[in-house]
C-alpha positions in Angstrom: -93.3 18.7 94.8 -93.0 16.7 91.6 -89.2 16.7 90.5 -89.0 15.9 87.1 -86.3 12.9 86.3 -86.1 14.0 82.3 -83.3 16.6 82.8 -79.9 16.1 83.9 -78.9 15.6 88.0 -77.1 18.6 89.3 -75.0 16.2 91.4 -74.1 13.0 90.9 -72.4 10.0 92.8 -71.5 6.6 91.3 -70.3 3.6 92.6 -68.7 5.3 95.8 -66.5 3.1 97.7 -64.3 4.8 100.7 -62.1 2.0 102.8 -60.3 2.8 105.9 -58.2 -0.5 106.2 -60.4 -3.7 106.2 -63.0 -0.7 107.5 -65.3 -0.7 104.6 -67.5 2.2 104.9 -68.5 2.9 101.4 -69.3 0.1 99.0 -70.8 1.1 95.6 -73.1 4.3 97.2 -74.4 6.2 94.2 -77.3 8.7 94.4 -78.8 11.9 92.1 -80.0 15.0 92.8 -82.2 17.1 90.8 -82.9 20.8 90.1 -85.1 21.9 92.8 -85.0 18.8 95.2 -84.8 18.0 98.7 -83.2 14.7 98.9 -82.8 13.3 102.4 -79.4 10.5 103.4 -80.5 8.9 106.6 -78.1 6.7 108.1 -76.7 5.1 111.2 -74.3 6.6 113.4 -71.0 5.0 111.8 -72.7 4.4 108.9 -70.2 6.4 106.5 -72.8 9.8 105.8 -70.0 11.7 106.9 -66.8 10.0 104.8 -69.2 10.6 101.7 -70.1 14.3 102.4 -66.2 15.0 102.8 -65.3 13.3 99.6 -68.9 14.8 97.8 -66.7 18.5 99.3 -63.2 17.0 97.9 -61.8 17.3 101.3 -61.0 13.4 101.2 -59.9 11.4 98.5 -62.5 8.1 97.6 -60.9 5.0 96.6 -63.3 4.1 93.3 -66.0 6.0 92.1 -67.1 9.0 90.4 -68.4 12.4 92.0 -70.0 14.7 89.4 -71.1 18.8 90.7 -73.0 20.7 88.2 -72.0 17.8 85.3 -67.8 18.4 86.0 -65.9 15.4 88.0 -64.4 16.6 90.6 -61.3 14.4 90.2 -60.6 15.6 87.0 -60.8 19.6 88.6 -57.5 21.6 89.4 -57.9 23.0 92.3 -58.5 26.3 91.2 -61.4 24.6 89.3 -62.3 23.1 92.6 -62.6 26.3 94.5 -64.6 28.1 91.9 -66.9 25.1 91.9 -67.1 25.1 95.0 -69.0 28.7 95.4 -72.1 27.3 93.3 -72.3 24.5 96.7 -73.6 25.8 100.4 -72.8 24.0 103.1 -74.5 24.3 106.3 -71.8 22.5 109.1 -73.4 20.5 112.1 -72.6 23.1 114.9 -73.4 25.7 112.8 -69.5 26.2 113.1 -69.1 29.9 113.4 -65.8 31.8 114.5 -66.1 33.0 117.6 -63.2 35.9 117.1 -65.5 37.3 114.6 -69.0 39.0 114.2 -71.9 37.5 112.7 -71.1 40.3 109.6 -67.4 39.3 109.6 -68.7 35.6 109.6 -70.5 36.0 106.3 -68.5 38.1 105.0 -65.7 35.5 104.9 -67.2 33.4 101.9 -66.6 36.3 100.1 -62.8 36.7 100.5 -61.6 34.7 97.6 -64.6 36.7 95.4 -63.1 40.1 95.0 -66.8 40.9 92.5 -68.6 39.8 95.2 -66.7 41.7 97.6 -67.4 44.9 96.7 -71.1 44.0 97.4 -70.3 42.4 100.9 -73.1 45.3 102.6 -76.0 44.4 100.4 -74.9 40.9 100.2 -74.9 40.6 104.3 -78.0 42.1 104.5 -79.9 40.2 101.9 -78.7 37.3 103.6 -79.2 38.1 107.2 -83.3 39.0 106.1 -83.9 35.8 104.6 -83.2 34.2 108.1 -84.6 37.3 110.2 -81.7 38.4 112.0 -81.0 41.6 110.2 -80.3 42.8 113.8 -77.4 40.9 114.6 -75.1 41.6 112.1 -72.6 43.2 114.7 -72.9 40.3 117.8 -70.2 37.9 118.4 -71.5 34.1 118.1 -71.2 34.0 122.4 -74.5 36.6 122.3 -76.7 34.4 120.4 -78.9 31.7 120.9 -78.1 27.7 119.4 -80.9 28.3 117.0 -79.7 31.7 115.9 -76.4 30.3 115.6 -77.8 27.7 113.1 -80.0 30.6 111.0 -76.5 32.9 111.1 -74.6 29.5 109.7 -77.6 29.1 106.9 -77.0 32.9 106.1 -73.5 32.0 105.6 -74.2 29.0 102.9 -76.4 30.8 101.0 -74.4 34.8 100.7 -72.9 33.4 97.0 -76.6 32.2 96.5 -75.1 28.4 95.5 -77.2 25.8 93.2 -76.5 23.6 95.4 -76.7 23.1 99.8 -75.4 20.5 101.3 -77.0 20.3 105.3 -75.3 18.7 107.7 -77.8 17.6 110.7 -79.5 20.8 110.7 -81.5 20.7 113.3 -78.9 18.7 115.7 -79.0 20.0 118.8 -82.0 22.0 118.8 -85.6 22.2 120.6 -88.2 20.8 118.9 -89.8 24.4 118.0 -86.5 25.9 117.0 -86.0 22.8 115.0 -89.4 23.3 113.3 -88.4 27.3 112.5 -84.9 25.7 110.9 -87.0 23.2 108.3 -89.3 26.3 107.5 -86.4 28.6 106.4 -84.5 25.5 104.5 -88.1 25.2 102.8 -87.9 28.9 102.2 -84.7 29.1 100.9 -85.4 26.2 98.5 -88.3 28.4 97.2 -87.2 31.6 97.1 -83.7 30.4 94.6 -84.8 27.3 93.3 -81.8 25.3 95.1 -81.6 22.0 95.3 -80.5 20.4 98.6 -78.7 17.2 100.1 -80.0 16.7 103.8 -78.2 14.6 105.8 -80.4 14.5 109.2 -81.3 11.8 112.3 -84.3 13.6 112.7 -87.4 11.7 111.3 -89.8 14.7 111.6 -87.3 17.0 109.4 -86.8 14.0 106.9 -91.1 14.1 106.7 -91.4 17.7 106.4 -88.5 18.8 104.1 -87.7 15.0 101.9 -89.2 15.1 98.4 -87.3 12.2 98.0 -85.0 9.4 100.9 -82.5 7.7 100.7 -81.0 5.0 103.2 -77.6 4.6 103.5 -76.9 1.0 105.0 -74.4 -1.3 104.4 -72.9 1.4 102.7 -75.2 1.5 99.7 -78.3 3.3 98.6 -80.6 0.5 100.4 -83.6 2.2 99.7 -84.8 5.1 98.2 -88.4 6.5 97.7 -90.7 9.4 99.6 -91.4 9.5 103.6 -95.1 7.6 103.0 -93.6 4.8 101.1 -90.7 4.5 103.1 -92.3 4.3 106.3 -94.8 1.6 105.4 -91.9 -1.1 104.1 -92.2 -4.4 106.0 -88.2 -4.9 105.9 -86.7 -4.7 109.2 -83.5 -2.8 108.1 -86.2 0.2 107.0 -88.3 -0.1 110.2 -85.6 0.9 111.9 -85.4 4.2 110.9 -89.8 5.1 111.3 -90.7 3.2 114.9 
């Protein structure tokens, strides 16, 4: 998929640094993301993917740097700004993260809460969402009657019932077989598709970051290393980069 570099990113980070003490985990990271891209951050255990997603979601503070969502900086947001912001960004959690207490309708209809318009659709809205992962037939299980990788398709329903511009994946396919994994990466690659959304993958899983990157980036040292497609990636000579493809 060619992504087109002439228009403005949809997200932007710039110069990220995050310190935890003399910890430092993020030193200058910046990256862009385009309308209509996958873009893949591989990194490390421990090496700060996390501490930038949660200050990316404004749910902890960065030291320097600037964040930018849909061309606004977030530090400059209220939070009521914030939260309305934050309905044009899906976020799939690693764990899928469901409430147990709940059904998989009361699940996605929690997203909807603070959206009284949206509200009043909550039955077409829960429906749409359930088809586009195939599990219109669950809508009234509890999380403890499905499957891991239903789980995780339930959890994508979730991020994408306000139909955001934007999804953020945690390690989708953590956890998962290697077939359910595959059927994950095919309905991210739907989704993507089908509303034109552009994604931030964070994964450990090489064959995902082949299937679904349009574009990788490394996060080492705290930095954008390296960024560039699977092919080109995965034929560098540099040790630091070999890690990641043997």
């Amino acid at each position: 998929m060619d992504i087109s570099k002439n228009t403005l990113p949809v997200l932007k980070i710039e110069n990220l640094k995050k310190s935890f003490g003399d910890n430092h985990v993020l030193n200058g990271f910046s990256l862009e993301l385009y309308k209509g891209e996958n873009l893949v951050i591989m990194g490390k255990s421990g090496s700060g993917k996390s501490v930038m997603v949660k200050c990316l979601m404004g749910l902890m503070q960065h030291d320097s740097g600037t964040i930018e969502i849909m061309g606004n900086k977030i530090s400059q947001l209220s939070q009521n700004e914030l939260n309305s912001l934050r309905t044009q960004v899906g976020f799939l959690f690693q764990g899928s993260a469901l409430y147990d207490s709940m059904t998989v309708r009361e699940n996605l209809e929690f997203p909807l809460r603070t959206h009284p318009e949206r509200l009043q659709q909550k039955e077409v809205l829960v429906e749409e969402a359930l088809e586009n992962v195939g599990l219109k037939h669950t809508v009234d299980l509890m999380p403890d009657e499905l499957s891991g990788g239903m789980k995780r398709r339930v959890a994508l329903a979730r991020a994408i019932i306000l139909k955001p511009k934007i999804i953020i994946y945690d390690e989708p396919t953590t956890g998962l077989d290697p077939i359910t994994s595959k059927e994950i990466i095919q309905l991210m690659s739907d989704i993507q598709q089908k509303y034109g959304t552009s994604s931030l993958i964070i994964t450990h899983d090489i064959d995902c970051a082949r299937v679904i990157a349009n574009r990788i980036i490394l996060l080492i040292d705290g930095i954008n290393y390296v960024e560039g497609d699977f092919v080109q990636l995965s034929k560098s000579i540099d040790k630091k980069i070999q890690a990641f493809f043997k």
